[in-house]
SESE-971962 format. One line per field, with one value per residue (C-alpha): residue number from 1; residue in one letter; y, x, z. Coordinates in Angstrom, 2 decimals, always signed. Layout:
<atoms>
zati = NUM, ... $
dodo = A, ... $
v = Y, ... $
u = X, ... $
w = Z, ... $
</atoms>
This chain:
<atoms>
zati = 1, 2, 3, 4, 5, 6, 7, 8, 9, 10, 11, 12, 13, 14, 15, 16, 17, 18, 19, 20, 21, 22, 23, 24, 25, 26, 27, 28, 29, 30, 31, 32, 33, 34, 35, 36, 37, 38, 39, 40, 41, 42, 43, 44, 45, 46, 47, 48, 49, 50, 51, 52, 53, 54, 55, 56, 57, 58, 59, 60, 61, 62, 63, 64, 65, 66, 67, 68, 69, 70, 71, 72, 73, 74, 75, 76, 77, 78, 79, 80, 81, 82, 83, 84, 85, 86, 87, 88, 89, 90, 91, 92, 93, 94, 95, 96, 97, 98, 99, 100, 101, 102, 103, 104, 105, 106, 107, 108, 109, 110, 111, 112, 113, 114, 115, 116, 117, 118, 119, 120, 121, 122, 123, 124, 125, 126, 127, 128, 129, 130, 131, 132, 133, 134, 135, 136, 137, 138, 139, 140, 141, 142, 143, 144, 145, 146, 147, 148, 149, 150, 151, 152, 153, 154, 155, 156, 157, 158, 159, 160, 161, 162, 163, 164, 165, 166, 167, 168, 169, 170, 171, 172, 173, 174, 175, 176, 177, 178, 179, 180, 181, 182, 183, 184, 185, 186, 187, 188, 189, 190, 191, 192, 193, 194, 195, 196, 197, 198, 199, 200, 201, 202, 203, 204, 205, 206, 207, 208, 209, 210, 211, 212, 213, 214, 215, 216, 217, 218, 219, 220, 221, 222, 223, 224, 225, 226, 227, 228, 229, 230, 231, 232, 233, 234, 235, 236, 237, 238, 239, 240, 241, 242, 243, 244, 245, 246, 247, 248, 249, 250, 251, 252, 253, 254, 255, 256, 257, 258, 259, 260, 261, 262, 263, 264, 265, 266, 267, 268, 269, 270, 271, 272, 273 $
dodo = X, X, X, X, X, X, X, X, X, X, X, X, X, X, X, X, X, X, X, X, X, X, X, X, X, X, X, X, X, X, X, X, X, X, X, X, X, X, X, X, X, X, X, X, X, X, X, X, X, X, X, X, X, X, X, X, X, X, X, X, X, X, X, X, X, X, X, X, X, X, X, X, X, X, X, X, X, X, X, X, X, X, X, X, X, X, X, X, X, X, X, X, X, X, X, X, X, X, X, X, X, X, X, X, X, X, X, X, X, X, X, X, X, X, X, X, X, X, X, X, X, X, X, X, X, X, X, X, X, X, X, X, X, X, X, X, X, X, X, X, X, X, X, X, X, X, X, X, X, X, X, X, X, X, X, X, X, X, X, X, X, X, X, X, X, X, X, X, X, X, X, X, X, X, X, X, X, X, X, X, X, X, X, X, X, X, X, X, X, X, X, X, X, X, X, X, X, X, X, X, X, X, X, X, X, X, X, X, X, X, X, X, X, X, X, X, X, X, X, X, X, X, X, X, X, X, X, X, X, X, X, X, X, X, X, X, X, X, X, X, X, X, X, X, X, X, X, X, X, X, X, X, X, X, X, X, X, X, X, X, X, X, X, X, X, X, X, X, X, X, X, X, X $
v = +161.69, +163.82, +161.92, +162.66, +166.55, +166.64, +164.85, +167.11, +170.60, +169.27, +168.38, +171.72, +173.52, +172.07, +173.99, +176.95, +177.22, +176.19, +179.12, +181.49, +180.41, +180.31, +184.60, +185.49, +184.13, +185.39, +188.95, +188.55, +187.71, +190.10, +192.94, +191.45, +189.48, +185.75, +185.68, +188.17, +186.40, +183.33, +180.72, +182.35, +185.68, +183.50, +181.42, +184.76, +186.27, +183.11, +182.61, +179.15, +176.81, +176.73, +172.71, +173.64, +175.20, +172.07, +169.87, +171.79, +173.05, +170.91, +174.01, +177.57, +177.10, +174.45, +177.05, +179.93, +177.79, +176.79, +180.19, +181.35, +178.42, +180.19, +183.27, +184.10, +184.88, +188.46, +191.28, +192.17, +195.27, +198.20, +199.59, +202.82, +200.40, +197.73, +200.11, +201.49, +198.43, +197.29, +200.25, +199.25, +196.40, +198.04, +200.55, +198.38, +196.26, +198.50, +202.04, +205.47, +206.02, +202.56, +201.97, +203.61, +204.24, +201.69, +198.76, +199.86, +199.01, +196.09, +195.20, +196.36, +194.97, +198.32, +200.95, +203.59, +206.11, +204.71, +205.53, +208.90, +209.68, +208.44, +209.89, +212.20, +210.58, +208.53, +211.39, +211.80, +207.88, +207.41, +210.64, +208.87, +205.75, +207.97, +209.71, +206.41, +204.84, +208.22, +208.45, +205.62, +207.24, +209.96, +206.74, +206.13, +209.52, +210.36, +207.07, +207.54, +211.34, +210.98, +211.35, +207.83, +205.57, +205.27, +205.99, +202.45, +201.91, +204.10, +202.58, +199.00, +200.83, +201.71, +197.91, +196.58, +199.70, +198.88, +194.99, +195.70, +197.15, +194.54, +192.06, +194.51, +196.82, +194.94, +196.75, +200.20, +199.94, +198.80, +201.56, +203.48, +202.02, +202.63, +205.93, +206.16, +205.16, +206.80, +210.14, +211.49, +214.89, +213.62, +211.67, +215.22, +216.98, +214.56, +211.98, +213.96, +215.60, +212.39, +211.03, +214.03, +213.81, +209.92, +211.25, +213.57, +211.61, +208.74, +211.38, +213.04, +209.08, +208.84, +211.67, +211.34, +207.81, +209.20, +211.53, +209.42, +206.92, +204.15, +205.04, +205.28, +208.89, +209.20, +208.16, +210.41, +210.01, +211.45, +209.10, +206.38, +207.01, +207.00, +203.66, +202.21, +203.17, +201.92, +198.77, +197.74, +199.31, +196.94, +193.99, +194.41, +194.24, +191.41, +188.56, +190.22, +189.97, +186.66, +185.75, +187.21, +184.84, +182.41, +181.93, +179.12, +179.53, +181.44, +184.43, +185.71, +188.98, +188.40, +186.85, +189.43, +192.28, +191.00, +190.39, +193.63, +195.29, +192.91, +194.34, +198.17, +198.10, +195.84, +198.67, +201.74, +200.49, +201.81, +199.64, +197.93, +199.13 $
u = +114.02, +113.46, +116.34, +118.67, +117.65, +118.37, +121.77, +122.47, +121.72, +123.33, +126.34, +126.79, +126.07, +129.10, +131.76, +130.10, +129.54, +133.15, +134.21, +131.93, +133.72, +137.19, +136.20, +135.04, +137.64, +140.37, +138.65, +139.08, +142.23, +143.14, +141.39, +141.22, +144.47, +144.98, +144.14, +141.75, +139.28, +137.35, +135.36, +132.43, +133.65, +134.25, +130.98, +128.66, +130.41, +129.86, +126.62, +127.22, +127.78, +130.90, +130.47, +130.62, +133.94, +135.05, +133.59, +135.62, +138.48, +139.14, +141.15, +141.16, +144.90, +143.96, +142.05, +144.71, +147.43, +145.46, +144.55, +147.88, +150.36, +153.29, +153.04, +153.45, +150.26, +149.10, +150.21, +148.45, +146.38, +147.24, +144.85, +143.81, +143.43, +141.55, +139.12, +138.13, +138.21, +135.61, +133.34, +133.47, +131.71, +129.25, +128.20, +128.20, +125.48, +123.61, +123.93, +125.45, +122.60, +122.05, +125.71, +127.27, +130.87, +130.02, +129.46, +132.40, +134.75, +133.30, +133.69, +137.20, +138.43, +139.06, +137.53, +135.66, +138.70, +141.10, +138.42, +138.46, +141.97, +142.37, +139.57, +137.83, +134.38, +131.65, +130.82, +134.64, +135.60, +132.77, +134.20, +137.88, +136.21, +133.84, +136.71, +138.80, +135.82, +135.06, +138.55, +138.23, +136.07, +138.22, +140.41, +137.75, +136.98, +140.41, +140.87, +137.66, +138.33, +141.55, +140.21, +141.79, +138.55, +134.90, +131.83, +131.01, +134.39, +133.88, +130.21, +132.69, +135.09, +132.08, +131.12, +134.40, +135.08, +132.00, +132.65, +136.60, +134.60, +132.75, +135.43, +138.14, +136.40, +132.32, +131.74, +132.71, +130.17, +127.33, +128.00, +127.22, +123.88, +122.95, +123.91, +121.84, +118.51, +119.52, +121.57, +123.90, +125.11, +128.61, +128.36, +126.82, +130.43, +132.57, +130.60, +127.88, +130.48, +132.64, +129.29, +128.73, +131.80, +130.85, +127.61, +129.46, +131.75, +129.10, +126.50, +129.27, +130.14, +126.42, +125.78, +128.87, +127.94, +124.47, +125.93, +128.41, +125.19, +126.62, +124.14, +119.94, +119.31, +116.24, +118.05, +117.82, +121.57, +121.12, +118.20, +120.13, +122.83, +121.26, +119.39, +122.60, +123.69, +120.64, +121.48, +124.85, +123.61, +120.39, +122.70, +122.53, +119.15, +119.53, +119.14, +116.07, +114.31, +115.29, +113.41, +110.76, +110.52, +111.83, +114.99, +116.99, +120.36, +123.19, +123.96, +127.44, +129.05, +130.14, +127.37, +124.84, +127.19, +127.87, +123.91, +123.39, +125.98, +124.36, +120.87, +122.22, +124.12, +121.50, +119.06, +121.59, +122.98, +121.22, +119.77, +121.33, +119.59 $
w = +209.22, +212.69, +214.28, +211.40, +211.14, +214.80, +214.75, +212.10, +214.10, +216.60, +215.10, +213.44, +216.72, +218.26, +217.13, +217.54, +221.05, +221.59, +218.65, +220.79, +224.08, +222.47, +221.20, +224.25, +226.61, +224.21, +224.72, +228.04, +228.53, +226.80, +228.78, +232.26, +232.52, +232.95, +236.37, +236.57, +234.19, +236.07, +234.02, +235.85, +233.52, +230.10, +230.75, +230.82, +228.23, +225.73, +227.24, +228.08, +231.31, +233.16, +232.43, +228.76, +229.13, +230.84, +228.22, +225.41, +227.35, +230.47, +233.06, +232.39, +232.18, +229.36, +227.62, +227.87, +226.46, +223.36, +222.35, +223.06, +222.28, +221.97, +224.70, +228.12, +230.15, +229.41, +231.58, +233.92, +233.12, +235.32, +237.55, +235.10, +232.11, +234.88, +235.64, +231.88, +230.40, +233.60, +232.91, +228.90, +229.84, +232.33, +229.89, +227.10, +228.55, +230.81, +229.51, +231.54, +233.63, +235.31, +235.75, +239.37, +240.69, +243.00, +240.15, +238.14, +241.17, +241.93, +238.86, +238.27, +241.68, +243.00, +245.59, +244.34, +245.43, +242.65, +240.07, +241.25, +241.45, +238.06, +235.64, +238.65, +237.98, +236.39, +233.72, +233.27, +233.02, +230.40, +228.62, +227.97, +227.00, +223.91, +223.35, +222.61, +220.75, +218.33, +217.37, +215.53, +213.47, +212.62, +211.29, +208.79, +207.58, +206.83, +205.07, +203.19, +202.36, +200.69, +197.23, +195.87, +196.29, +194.62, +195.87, +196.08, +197.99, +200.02, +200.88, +201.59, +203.25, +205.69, +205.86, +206.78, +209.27, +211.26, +210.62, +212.30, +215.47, +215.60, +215.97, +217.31, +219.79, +220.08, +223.65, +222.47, +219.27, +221.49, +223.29, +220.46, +219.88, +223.46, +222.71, +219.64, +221.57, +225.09, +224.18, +226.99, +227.14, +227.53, +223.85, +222.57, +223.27, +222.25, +219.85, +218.30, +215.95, +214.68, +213.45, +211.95, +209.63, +208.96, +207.88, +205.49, +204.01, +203.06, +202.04, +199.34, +198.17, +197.35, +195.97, +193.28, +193.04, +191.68, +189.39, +187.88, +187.29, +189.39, +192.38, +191.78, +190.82, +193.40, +196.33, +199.18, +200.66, +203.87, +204.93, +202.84, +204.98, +208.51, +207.18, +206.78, +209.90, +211.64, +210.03, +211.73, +215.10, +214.84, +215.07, +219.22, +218.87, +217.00, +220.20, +221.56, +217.80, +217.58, +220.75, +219.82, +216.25, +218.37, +215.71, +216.97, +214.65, +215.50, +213.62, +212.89, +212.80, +209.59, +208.34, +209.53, +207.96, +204.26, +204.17, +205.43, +203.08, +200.11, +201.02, +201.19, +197.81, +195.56, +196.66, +195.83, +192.75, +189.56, +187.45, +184.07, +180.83 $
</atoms>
């Protein structure tokens, strides 16, 4: 019975660690270039071996071509969109403070003097990259402010926003949760007031959704609302927890948002009579 339940695990791992390598190198790619991206690059960013990419994939060329059958390599980034989308990843993983001029041109390829001459500094650089990030928040406020949707639409709408970063721009909203734990003064000017209209918006959707009688009447939407948000930015946390429990499984994006969202809404919703 072991034997079988092992054979099994393993045979549903599979095509998930060559999924994971398949997202990740696509990612990259697409930020770094075809020949700026090494299986060295792919590998860390899929957390697996190189050998594993060899196993699925046989060259990187090999790889390329079957996630993009029917295109041309990628451009080559230039060197200001090299350099941001370098100190994207830096932040994302280490945070402002413990990330230098120095490690963001290493990383990018460049000399420190190229970062300079195009954003003027570290505090500046990170400043274009928040400013990027929070104006996709403005993209769901105005969406969820234009008076066509429900309160529990709008609550979705959230869902699926932070779900799109997820899959769409994942180092940009784990900068966010860095900057939830470890505020900077640079998020405080540009950030600080884009979540402040997200916390608006959802705490007007729950408070109509309680009037109309669709929503709990006790429910205390602002700390509803920063629960939910705590929520989706716990996901980054998520690898570390599962250490600790010593959870083998992988956990999807998707699969860790619709549970969340399921959780959220089963204990908003007011109950049938």
């Amino acid at each position: 019975m072991t034997t079988i339940i092992l054979q099994e695990v393993m045979r549903t791992m599979v095509p998930d660690k060559k999924e994971r390598i398949g997202r990740a190198a696509a990612r990259l790619f697409k930020e770094k270039g075809y020949t700026g991206t090494s299986l060295r690059d792919i590998s860390r960013e899929a957390k697996v071996n190189v050998s594993s990419i060899s196993y699925y994939f046989g060259t990187k060329e090999a790889l390329y071509r079957e996630l993009f059958p029917e295109g041309e390599k990628e451009k080559e980034p230039d060197t200001k969109e090299q350099i941001e989308n370098a100190a994207i990843r830096l932040f994302a993983f280490r945070g402002y403070s413990d990330v230098s001029i120095r490690d963001i041109g290493k990383e990018a390829g460049v000399n420190s003097a190229a970062i300079s001459y195009y954003f003027g500094g570290k505090k500046e650089l990170y400043a274009s990259i928040l400013e990027r990030g929070s104006a996709l928040l403005v993209d769901f406020v105005k969406s969820a402010a234009d008076g066509t949707h429900s309160p529990t639409e709008i609550m979705e709408m959230y869902s699926h926003f932070f779900f799109r970063l997820m899959k769409e721009h994942p180092y940009i909203l784990r900068i966010f949760s860095w900057e939830m734990i470890h505020p900077t003064e640079v998020f405080a000017s540009i950030g600080k007031e884009r979540f402040a209209m997200v916390l608006v918006v959802l705490r007007a959707a729950l408070t109509e959704g309680m009037e109309e009688g669709c929503f709990r009447k006790d429910l205390k939407p602002t700390e509803v609302c920063i629960s939910w948000a705590g929520m989706v930015a716990y996901y980054y946390l998520m690898n570390e927890i599962k250490k600790r429990f010593d959870v083998k499984e992988d956990i999807s994006e998707a699969s860790y948002m619709n549970q969340a969202y399921d959780v959220l809404m089963n204990g908003i919703k007011a109950k049938k009579k």
